[in-house]
C-alpha positions in Angstrom: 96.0 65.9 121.1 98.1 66.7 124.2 96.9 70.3 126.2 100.5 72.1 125.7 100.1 71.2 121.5 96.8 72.8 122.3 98.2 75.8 123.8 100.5 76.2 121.4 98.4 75.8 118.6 96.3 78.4 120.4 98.6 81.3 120.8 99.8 80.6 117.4 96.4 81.3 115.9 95.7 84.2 118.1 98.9 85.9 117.5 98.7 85.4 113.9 95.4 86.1 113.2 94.0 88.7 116.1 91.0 87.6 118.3 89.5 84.5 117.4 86.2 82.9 118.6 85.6 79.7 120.4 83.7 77.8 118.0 86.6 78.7 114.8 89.2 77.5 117.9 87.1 74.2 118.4 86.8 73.7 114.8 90.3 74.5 114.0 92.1 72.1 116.2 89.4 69.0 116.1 88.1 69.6 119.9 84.8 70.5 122.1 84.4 74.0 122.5 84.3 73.0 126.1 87.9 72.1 125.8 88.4 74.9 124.1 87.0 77.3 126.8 88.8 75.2 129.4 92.0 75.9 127.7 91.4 79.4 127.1 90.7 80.0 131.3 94.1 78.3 131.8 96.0 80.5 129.2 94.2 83.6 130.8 95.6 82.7 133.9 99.3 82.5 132.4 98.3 86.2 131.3 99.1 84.7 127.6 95.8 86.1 126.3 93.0 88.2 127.1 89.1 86.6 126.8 86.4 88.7 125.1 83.4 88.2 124.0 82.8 84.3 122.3 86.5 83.5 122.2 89.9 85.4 123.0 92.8 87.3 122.2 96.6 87.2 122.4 97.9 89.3 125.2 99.6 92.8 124.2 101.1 93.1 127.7 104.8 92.4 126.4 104.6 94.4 123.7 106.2 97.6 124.1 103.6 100.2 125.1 102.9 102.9 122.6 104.1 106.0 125.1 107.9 104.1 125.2 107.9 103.6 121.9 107.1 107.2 121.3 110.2 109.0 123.0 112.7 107.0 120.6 113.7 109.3 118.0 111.6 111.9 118.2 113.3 114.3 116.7 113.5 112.1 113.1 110.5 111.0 113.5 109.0 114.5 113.7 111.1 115.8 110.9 109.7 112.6 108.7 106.0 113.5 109.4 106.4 117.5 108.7 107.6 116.7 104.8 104.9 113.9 104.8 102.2 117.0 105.6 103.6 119.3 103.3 102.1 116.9 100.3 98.6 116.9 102.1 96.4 119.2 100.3 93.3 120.9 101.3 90.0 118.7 100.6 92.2 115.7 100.8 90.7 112.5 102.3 93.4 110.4 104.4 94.0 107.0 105.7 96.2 107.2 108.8 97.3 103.9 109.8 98.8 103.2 113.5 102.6 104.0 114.7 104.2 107.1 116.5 105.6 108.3 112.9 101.9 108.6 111.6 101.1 110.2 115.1 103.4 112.8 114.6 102.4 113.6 110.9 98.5 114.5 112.7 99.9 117.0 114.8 101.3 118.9 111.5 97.9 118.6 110.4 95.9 120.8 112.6 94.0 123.6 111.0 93.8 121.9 107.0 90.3 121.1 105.8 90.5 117.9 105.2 89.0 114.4 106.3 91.0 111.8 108.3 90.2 108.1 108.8 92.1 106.4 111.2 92.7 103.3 113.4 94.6 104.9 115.5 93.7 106.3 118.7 96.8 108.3 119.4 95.4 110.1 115.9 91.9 110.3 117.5 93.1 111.8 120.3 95.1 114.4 118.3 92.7 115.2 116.2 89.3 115.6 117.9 89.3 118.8 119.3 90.2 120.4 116.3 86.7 121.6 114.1 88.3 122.1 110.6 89.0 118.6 110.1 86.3 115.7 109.4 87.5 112.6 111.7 86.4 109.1 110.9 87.0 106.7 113.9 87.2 103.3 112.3 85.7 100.1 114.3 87.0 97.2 115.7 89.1 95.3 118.9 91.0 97.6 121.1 94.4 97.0 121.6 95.6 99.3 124.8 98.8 98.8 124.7 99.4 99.9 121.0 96.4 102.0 121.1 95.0 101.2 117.5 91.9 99.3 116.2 92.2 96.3 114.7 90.6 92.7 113.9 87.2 91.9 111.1 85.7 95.2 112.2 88.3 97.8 110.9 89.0 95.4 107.6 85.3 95.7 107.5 85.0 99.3 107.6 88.3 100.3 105.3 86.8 98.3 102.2 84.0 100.4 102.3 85.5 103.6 102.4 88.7 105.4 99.6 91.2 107.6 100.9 92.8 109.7 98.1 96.7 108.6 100.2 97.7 106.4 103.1 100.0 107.0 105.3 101.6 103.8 106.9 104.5 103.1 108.9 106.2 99.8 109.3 109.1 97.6 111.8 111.0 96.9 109.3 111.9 97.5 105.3 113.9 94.3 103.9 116.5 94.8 101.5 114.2 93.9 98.5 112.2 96.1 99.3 109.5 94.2 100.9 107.5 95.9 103.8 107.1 93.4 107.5 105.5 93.4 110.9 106.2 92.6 114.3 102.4 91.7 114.8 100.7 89.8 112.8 97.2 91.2 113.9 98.0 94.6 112.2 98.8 93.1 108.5 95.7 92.2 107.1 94.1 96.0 108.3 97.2 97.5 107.1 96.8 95.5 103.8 93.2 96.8 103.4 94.0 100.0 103.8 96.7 99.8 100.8 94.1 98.5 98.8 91.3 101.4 99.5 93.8 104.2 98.2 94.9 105.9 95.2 98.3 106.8 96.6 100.4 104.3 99.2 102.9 106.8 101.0 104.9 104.8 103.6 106.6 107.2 106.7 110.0 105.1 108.6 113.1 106.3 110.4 116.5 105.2 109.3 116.1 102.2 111.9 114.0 100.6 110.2 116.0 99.9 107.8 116.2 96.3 107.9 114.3 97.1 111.8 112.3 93.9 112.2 109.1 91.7 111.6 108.4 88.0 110.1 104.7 89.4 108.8 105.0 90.4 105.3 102.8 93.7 104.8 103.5 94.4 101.0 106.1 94.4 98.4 107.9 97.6 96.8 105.0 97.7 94.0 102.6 98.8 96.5 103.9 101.9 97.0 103.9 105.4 95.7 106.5 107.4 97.5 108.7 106.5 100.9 109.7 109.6 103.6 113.2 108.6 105.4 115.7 110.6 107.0 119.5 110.5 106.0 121.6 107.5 106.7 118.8 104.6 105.4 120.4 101.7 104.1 121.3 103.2 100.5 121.0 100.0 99.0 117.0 99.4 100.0 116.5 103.0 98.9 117.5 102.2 95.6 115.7 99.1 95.6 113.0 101.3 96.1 113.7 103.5 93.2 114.4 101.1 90.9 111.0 99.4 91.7 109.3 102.7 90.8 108.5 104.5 94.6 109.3 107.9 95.3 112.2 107.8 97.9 112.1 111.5 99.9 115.2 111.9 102.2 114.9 114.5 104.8 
């Protein structure tokens, strides 16, 4: 096999499946792991991925940071995440997935007796100093740039917890209904997170109506109840409705 089909091949694993060690690289694409470490260096150097320990991940540095990301629509964002706190009730345990949306819907939280489990770290961060609430930090790889958890770890330690509701956010919500990513590596934490809880709530601005992603998180069955602002695509709303989900405009 020629080294750019091995590059290739590379980044395509990475990116779709989060970091990867050298040995499942080796075995994956028929090669020596010495290749494979060889190959890794070189990609490194392209700043295409970052190395960690036994093997390597894709690299987050084109990915718009977190803190950009963050000062887009604020103001419907934060309007989304206040009616998403008013159905948290006190004893409730949560599942906070990653995303500015779900960042602003902690800092409505403050205060509640209630326990929070989270892969975020812009949650973490919210959260912490406040004594009322119990705050489960789940495991995993560190992605800076996005600042959330994510990889075997935190799918590890979300199928052995239950969260009574979920809060998730998404890129993008397809006409049909179906719920999609931008990056891959979030999908299959996101995924067990819908399966550990009893009620799916799903928190997205009116751009993200169709927004954008090729990862397919879900489909419409998945979820319990959807928190928008006015002006969503009226079509995908119903689509919603009609599959059974809750649709809250605010």
């Amino acid at each position: 096999m020629l080294a750019q089909r091995r590059y290739e091949l590379i980044m395509q694993i990475l990116r779709a499946e989060g970091p990867v060690s050298v040995g499942v690289l080796a075995d994956r694409l028929g090669v020596s792991a010495a290749t494979i470490r060889r190959d890794l260096n070189r990609l490194e150097r392209l700043e295409l991925l970052t190395r960690v320990r036994g093997g390597a991940a894709a690299s987050t540095t084109l990915e718009e940071p977190f803190s950009e990301v963050a000062t887009v629509g604020q103001e419907a964002r934060d309007a989304i995440a206040q009616k998403a706190a008013e159905l948290v009730r006190d004893g409730d345990v949560l599942l906070l997935d990653i995303g500015t949306t779900v960042h602003r819907l902690a800092a409505h939280l403050h205060g509640r007796s209630i326990t929070v489990m989270t892969s975020n770290l812009a949650v973490y961060e919210e959260l912490v100093p406040d004594p009322e609430i119990e705050l489960i930090l789940l495991g995993g790889v560190v992605r800076r740039n996005y600042r959330s958890l994510v990889g075997f770890l935190t799918e590890d330690c979300v199928r052995q917890l239950r969260a009574g509701r979920l809060f998730i956010g998404t890129s993008g919500i397809r006409p049909d209904g179906t719920i999609v990513d931008t990056t891959a590596v979030e999908v299959p934490v996101r995924r067990a997170m819908i399966s550990s809880a009893d009620q799916v709530i799903l928190v997205a601005d009116k751009s993200k109506f169709p927004g954008s992603g090729y990862a397919t998180v879900c489909g419409p069955e998945a979820l319990d109840v959807v928190i928008t602002n006015e002006g969503a695509d009226p079509g995908t709303l119903t689509t919603l409705s009609e599959s059974g989900v809750e649709v809250i405009a605010v």
